[in-house]
C-alpha positions in Angstrom: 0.0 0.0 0.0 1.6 3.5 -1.1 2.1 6.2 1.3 -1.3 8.3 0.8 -3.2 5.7 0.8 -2.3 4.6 4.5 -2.5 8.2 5.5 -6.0 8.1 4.0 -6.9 4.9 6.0 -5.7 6.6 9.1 -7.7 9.7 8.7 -10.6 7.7 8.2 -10.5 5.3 11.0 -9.5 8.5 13.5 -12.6 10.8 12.2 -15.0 6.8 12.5 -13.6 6.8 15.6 -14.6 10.5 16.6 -18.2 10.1 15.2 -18.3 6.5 17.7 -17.1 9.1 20.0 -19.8 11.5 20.3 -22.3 9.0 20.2 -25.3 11.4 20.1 -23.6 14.6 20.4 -23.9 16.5 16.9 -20.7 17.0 15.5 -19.7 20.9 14.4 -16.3 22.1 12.8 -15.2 19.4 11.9 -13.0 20.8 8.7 -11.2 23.1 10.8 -10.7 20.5 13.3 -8.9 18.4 11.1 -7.0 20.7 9.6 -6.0 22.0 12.6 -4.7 18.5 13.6 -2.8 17.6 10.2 -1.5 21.2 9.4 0.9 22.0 12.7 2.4 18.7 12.8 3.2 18.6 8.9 4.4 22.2 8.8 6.7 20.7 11.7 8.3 17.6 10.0 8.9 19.2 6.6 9.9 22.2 8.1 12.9 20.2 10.1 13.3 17.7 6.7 14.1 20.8 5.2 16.8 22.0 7.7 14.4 24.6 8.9 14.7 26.7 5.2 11.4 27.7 4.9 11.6 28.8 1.1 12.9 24.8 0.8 9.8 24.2 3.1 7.3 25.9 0.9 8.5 24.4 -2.2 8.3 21.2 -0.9 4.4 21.6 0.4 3.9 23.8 -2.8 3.5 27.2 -1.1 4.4 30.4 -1.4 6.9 31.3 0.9 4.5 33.8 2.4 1.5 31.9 2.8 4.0 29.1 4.9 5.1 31.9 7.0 1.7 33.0 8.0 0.4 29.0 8.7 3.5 28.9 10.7 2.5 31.9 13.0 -0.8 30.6 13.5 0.5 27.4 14.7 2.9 29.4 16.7 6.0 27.9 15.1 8.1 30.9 14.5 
C-alpha cells in the first residue's frame, strides 16, 4: 500500500472513531478541526526535513513562501 493511501486509512478510521465518540452529540467544525490536527504537525516535520529553510519548506508543500510563514505563525512555530 503507497504512502497516501495509509494516511487516507488513518484519517478515516480516526474521524470513524470521533463520530463513535460523540455518540449522540452532533458533531460541528469538523474541517477546521482536522485541519488544525494535520497542518501543525506537517508544517513541523517538513519544516525540520528541510533544515528549517522555509523557502525549501514551501516548495516542498507547494506554497508560497508567504503563505508558509503565515500558517507557521498561526500554529505558533516561528
Amino acid at each position: 500500500m503507497s504512502e497516501p493511501n495509509r494516511l487516507d486509512a488513518c484519517v478515516r478510521a480516526s474521524l470513524e472513531t470521533y463520530f463513535q465518540d460523540l455518540g449522540d452529540i452532533e458533531a460541528n467544525g469538523i474541517y477546521d478541526m482536522l485541519v488544525h490536527a494535520v497542518e501543525k504537525p506537517m508544517l513541523e516535520v517538513v519544516l525540520a526535513r528541510a533544515d528549517h529553510n522555509q523557502s525549501k519548506a514551501a516548495q516542498w508543500l507547494g506554497l508560497n513562501r508567504n503563505t508558509l510563514r503565515k500558517k507557521l505563525l498561526e500554529h505558533n512555530l516561528i
